[in-house]
DRENPA-181281 format. One line per field, with one value per residue: residue number from 1; chain; x, z, y of N, C-alpha, C in turn. Coordinates in pm, whole numbers. Each point is the difference from the previous one (the first is absolute). Example, Ala and Ser with C-alpha at 12.3 -4.5 7.8 and 13.67 -1.06 7.14 Angstrom:
<rs>
pos <- c(1 / 2)
unit <- c(A / A)
n.X <- c(1319 / -35)
n.Z <- c(780 / -72)
n.Y <- c(-569 / 105)
ca.X <- c(-89 / 82)
ca.Z <- c(0 / 6)
ca.Y <- c(119 / 119)
c.X <- c(90 / -77)
c.Z <- c(0 / 73)
c.Y <- c(120 / 109)
</rs>
This chain:
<rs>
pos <- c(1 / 2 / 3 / 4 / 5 / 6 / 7 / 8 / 9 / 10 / 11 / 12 / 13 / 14 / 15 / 16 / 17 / 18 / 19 / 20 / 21 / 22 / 23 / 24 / 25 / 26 / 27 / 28 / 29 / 30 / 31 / 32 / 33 / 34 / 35 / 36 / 37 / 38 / 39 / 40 / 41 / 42 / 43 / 44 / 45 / 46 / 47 / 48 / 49 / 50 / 51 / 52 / 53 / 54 / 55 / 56 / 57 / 58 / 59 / 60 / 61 / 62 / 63 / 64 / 65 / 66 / 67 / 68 / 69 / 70 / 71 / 72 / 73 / 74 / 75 / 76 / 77 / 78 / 79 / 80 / 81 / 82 / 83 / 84 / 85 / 86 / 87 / 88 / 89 / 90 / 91 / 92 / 93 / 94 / 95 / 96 / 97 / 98 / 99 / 100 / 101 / 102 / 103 / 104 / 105 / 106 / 107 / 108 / 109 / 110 / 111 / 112 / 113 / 114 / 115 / 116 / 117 / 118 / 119 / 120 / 121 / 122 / 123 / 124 / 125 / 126 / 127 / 128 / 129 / 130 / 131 / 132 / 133 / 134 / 135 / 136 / 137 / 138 / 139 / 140 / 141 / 142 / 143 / 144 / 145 / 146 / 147 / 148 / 149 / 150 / 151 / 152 / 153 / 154 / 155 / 156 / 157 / 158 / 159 / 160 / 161 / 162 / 163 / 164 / 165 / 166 / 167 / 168 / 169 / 170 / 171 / 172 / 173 / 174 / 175 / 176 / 177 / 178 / 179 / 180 / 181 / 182 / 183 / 184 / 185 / 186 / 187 / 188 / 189 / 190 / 191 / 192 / 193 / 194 / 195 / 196 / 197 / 198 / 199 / 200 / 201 / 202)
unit <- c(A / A / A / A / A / A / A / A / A / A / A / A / A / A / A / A / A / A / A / A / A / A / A / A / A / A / A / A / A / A / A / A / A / A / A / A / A / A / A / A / A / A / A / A / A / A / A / A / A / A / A / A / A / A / A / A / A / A / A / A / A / A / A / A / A / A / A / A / A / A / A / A / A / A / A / A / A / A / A / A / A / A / A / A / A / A / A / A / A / A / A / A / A / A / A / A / A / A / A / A / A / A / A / A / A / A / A / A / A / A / A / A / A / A / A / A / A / A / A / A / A / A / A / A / A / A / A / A / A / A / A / A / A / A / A / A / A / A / A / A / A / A / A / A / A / A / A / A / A / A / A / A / A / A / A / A / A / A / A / A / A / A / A / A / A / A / A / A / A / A / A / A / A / A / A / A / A / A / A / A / A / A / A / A / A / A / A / A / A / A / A / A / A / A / A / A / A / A / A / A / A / A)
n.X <- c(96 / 10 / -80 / -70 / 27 / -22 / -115 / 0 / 69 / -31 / -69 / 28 / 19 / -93 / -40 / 65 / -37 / -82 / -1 / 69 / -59 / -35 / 17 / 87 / -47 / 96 / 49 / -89 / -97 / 102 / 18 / 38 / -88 / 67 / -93 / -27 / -102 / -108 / -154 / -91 / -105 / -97 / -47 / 98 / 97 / 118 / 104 / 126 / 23 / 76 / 20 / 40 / 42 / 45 / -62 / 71 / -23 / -99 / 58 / 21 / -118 / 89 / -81 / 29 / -131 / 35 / -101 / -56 / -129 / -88 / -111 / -54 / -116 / -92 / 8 / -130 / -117 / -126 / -90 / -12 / 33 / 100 / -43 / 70 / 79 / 134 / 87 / 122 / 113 / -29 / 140 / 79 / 40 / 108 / 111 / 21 / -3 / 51 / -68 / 151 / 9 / 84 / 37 / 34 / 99 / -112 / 68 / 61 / -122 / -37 / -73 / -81 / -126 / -37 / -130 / 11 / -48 / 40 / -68 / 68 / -75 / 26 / -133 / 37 / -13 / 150 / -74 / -47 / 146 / 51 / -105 / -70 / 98 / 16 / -10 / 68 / -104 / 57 / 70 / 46 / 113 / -25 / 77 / 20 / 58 / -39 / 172 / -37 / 143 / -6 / 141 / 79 / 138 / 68 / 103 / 2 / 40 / 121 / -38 / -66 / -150 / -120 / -121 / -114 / -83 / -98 / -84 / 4 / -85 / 19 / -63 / 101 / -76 / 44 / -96 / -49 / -153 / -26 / 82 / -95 / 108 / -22 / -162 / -41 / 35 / -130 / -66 / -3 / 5 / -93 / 2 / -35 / 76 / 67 / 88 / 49 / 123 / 135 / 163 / 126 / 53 / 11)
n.Z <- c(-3250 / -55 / 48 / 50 / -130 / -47 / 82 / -62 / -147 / -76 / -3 / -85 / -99 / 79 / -15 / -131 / -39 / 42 / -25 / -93 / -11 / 47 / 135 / 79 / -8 / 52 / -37 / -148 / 66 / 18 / -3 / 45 / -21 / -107 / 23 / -115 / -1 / -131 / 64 / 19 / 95 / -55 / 53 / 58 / -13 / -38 / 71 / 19 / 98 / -6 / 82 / -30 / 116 / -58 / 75 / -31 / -12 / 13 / -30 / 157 / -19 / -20 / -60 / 49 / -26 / -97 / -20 / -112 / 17 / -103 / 39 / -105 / 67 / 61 / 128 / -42 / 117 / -17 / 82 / -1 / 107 / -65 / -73 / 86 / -120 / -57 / -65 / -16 / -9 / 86 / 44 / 14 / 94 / -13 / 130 / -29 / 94 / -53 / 20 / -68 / -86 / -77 / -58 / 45 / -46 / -53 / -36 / 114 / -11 / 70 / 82 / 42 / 6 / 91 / 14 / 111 / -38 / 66 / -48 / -20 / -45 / -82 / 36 / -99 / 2 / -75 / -180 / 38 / 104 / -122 / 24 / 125 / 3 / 17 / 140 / 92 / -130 / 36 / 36 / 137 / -78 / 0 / -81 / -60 / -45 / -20 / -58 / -119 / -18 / -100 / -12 / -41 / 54 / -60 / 37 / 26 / 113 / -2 / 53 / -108 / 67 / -40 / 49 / 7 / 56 / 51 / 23 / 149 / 44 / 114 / -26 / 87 / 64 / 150 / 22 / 0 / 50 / 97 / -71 / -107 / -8 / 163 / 24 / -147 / 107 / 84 / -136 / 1 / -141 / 33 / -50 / -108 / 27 / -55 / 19 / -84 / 0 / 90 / -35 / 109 / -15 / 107)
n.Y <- c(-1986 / 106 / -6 / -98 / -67 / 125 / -46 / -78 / 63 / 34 / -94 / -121 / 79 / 56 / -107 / -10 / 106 / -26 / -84 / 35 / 78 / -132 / -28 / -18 / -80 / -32 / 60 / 4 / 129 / -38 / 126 / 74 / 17 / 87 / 57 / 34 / 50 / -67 / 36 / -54 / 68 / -83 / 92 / -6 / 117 / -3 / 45 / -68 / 9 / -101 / -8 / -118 / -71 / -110 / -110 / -54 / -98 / 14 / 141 / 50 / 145 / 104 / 81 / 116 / 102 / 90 / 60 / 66 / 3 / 0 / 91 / -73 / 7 / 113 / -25 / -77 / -12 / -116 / 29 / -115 / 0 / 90 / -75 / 18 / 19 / -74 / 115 / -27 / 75 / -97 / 7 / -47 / 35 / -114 / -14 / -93 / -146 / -102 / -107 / -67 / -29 / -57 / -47 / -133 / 47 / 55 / -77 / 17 / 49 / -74 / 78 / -53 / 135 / -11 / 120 / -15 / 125 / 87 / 79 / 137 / 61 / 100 / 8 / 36 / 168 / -5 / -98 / -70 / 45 / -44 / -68 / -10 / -23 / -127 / -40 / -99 / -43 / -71 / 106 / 34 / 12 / -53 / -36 / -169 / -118 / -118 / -56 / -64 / -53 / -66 / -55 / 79 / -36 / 48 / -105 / 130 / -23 / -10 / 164 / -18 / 2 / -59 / 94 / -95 / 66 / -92 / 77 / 22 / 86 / -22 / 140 / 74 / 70 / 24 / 39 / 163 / -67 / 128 / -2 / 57 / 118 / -41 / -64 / 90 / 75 / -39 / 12 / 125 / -148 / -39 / -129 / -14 / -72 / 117 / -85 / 72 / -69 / 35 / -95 / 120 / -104 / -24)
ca.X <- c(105 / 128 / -26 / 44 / 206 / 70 / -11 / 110 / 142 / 19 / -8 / 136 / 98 / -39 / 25 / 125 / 82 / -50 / 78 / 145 / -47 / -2 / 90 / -30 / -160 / -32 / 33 / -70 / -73 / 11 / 36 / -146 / -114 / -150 / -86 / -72 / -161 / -150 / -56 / -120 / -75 / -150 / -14 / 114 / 142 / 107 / 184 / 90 / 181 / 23 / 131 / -48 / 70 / 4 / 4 / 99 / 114 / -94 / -100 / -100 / 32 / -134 / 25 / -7 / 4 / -138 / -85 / -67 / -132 / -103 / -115 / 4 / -107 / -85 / -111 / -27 / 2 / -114 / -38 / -94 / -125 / -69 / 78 / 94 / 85 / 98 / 114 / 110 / 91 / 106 / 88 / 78 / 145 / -46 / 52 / -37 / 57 / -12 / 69 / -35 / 90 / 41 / 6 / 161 / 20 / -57 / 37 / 133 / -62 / -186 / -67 / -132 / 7 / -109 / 65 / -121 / 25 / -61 / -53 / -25 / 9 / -107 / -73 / -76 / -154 / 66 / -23 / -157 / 29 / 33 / -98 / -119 / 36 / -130 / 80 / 20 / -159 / -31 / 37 / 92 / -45 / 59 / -43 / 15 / -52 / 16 / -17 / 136 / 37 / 142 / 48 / 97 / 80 / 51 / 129 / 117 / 106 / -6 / -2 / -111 / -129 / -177 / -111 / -119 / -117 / -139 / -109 / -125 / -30 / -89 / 55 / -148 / 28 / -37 / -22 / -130 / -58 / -116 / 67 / -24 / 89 / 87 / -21 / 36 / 164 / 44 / -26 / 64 / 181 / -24 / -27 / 146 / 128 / 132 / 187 / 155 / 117 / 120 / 52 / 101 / 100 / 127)
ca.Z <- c(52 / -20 / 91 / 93 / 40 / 9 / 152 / 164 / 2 / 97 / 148 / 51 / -32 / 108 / 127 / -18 / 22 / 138 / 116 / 30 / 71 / 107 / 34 / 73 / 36 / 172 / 51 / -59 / 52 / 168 / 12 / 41 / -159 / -32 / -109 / -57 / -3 / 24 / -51 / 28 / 96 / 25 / -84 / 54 / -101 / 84 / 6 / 144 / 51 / 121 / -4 / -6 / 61 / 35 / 114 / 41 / -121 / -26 / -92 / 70 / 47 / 84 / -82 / 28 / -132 / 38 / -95 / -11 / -50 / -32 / -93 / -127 / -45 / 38 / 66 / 47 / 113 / 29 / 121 / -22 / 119 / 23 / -182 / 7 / -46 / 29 / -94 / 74 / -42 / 56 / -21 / 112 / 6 / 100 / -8 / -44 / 48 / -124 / 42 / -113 / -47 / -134 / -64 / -138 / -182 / -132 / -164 / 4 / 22 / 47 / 147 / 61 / 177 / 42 / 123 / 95 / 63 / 113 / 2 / 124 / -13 / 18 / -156 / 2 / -144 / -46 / -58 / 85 / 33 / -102 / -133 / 93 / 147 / 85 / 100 / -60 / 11 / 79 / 118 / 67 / -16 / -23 / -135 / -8 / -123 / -37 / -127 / 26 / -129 / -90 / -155 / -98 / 9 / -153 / 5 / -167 / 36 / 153 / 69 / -15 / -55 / 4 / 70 / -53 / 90 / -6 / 135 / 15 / 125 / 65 / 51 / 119 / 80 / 108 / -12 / 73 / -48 / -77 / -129 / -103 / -43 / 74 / -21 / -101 / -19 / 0 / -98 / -120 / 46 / -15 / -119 / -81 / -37 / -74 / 29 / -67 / 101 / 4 / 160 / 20 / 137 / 51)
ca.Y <- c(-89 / 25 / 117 / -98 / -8 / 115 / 33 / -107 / -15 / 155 / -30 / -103 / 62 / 127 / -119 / -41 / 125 / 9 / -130 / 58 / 132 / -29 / -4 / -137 / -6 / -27 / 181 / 89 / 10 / -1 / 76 / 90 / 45 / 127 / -47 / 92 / -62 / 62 / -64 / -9 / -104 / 12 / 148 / 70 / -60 / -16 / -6 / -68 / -12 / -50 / -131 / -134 / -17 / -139 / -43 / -137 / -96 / -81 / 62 / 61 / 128 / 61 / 146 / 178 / 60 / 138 / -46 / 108 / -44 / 66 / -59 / 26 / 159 / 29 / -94 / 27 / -51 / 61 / -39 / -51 / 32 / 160 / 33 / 89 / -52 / 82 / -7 / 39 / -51 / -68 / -38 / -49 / -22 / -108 / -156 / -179 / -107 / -87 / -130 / -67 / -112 / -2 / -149 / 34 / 58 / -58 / -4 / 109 / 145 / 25 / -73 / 35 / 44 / 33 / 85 / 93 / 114 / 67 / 100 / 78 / 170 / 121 / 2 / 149 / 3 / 142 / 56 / 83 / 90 / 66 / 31 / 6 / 34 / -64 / -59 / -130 / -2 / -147 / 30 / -100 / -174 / -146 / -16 / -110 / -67 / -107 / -22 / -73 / 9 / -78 / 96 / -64 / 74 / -15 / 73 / 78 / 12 / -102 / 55 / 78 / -86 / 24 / -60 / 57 / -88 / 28 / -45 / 98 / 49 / 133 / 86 / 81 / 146 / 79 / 145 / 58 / -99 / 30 / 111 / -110 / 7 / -103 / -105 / -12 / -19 / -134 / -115 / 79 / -66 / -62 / -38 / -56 / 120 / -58 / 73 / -4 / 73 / -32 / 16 / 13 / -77 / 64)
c.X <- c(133 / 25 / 10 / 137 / 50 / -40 / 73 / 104 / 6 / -55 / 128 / 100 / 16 / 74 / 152 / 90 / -35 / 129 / 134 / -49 / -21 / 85 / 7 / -171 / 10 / 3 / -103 / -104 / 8 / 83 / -70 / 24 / -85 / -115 / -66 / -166 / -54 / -77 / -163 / -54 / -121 / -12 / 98 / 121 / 75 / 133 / 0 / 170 / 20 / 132 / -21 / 99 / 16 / -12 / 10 / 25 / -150 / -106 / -131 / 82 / -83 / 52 / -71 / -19 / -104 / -73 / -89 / -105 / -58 / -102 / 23 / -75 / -55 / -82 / -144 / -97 / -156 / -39 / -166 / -142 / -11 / 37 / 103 / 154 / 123 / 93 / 123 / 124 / 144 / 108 / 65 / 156 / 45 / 103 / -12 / 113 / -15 / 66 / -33 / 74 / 14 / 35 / 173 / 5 / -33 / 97 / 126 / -90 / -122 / -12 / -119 / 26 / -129 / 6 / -137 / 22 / -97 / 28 / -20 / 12 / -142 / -55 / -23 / -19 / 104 / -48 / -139 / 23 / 97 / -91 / -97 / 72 / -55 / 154 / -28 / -115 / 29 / 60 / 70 / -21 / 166 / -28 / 34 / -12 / 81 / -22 / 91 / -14 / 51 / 17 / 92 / 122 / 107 / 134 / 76 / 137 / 68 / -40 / -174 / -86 / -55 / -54 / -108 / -90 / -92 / -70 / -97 / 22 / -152 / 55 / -151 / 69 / -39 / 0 / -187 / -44 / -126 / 83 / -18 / 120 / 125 / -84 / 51 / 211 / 43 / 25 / 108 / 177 / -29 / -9 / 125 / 139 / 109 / 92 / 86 / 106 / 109 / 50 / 112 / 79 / 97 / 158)
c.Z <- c(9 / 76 / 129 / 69 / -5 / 126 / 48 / 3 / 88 / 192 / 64 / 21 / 128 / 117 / 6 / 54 / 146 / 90 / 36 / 124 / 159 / 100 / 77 / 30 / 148 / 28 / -42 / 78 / 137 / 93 / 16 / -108 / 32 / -49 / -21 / -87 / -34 / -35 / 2 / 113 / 20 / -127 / 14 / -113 / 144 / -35 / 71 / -2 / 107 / 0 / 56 / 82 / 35 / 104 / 21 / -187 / -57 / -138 / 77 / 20 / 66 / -73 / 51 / -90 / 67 / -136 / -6 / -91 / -42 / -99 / -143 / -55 / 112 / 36 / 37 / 101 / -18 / 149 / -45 / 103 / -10 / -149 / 5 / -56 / 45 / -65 / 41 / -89 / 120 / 11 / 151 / 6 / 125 / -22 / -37 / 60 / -104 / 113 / -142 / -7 / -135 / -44 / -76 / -78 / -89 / -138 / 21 / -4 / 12 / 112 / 12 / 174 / 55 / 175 / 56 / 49 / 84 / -43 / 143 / -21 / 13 / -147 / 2 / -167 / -22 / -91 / 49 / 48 / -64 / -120 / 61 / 140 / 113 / 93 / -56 / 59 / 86 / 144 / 65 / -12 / 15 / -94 / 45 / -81 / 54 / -143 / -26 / -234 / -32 / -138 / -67 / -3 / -150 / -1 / -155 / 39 / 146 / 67 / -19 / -73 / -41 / 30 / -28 / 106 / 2 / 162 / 37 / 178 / 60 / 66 / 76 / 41 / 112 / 23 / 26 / -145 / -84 / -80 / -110 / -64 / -4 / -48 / -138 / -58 / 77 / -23 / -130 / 21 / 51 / -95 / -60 / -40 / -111 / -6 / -104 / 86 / -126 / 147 / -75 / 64 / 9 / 59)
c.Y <- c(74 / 172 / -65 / -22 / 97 / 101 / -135 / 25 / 171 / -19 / -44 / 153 / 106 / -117 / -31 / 142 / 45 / -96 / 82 / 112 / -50 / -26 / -155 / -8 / -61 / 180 / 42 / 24 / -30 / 116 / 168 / 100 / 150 / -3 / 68 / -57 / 150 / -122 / 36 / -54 / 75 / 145 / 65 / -65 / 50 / 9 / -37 / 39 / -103 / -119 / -107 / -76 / -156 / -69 / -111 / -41 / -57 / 80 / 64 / 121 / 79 / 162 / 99 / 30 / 150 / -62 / 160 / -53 / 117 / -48 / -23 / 98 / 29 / -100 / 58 / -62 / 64 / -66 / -97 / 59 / 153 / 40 / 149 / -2 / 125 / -53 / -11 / -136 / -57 / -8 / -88 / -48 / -63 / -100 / -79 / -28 / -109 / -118 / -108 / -131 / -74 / -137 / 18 / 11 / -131 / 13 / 129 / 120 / 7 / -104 / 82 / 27 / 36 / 47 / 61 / 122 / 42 / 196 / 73 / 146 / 106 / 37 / 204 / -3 / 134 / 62 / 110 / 121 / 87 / 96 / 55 / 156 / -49 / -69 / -140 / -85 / -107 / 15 / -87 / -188 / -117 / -128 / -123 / -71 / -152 / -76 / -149 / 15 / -149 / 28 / -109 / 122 / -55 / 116 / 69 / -15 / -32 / 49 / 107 / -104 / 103 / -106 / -9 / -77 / 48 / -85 / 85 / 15 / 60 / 117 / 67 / 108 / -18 / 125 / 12 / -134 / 65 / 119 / -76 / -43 / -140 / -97 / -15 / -59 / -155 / -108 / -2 / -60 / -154 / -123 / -86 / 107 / -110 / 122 / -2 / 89 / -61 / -21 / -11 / -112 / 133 / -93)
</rs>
């Protein structure tokens, strides 16, 4: 019992010292934003850079970001019809378009957001050609992904959050069909993902 009240009071207490740190809550979050992300999607981890840009009065945006992906280990890719397998470590680097939108300030420092991205870049295999001397196993391609996220944004200060979300996507490759390499990298990101960031207002 007494461990109890001594997490509420230290709760109340993060909440109470928090409120001053905010700013008008019609302003907070409405203003264009950095943002900084890693996270997870499917087998793949991830960084992000991008800026977050407001679009009208209503808590809808729309965010630019580069994003750099890579595998978590060594993939690897057996062929069921010719039991022929293949190894290779992934990476990709790639725009995101983010169309989202957010809810009003909860309690002077928390709103919830949720957002659909659109994925657009090039998958290659560096560590492979670092370690292997091998060209980039998946060859001329075009990478893609469809994803969407919601989170919980949690203001430190009038001007800097965190973020935390979670969702999922599909990701694919265009590129030669019969390279085991490509069918394998198309799946690969796919799946459930989760995000921790920050954002800058500016």
């Amino acid at each position: 019992m007494k461990s109890e009240k001594t997490l509420w009071a230290v709760g109340i207490a993060i909440v109470i010292a928090a409120l001053p740190a905010v700013a008008d809550p019609a302003d907070v979050g409405r203003a264009v934003s950095l943002e900084l992300g890693m996270g997870t999607q499917g087998i793949m981890s991830y960084e992000e850079v991008g800026i977050r840009i407001p679009a009208g009065s209503n808590g809808f945006s729309i965010a630019l970001s580069a994003r750099f992906m890579s595998s978590l280990t060594w993939a690897t890719f057996t062929n069921l019809s010719t039991s022929s397998s293949v190894s290779f470590h992934p990476d990709v680097a790639a725009g995101v378009v983010s169309f989202g939108g957010a809810s009003p300030l909860l309690y002077g420092i928390l709103r919830a957001h949720g957002a659909a991205e659109l994925l657009l870049g090039y998958s290659f295999t560096p560590w492979d050609s670092a370690i292997y001397g091998v060209p980039n196993l998946l060859g001329p391609n075009i990478t893609f992904a469809l994803m969407g996220t919601f989170g919980l944004e949690l203001f430190t200060a009038p001007r800097v959050s965190v973020c935390l979300d979670a969702g999922g996507g599909w990701k694919s490759i265009v590129g030669d069909k019969t390279n085991p390499f490509v069918i394998a990298g198309s799946w690969l990101g796919s799946g459930f993902g989760i995000r921790m960031g920050m954002r800058f207002y500016l």
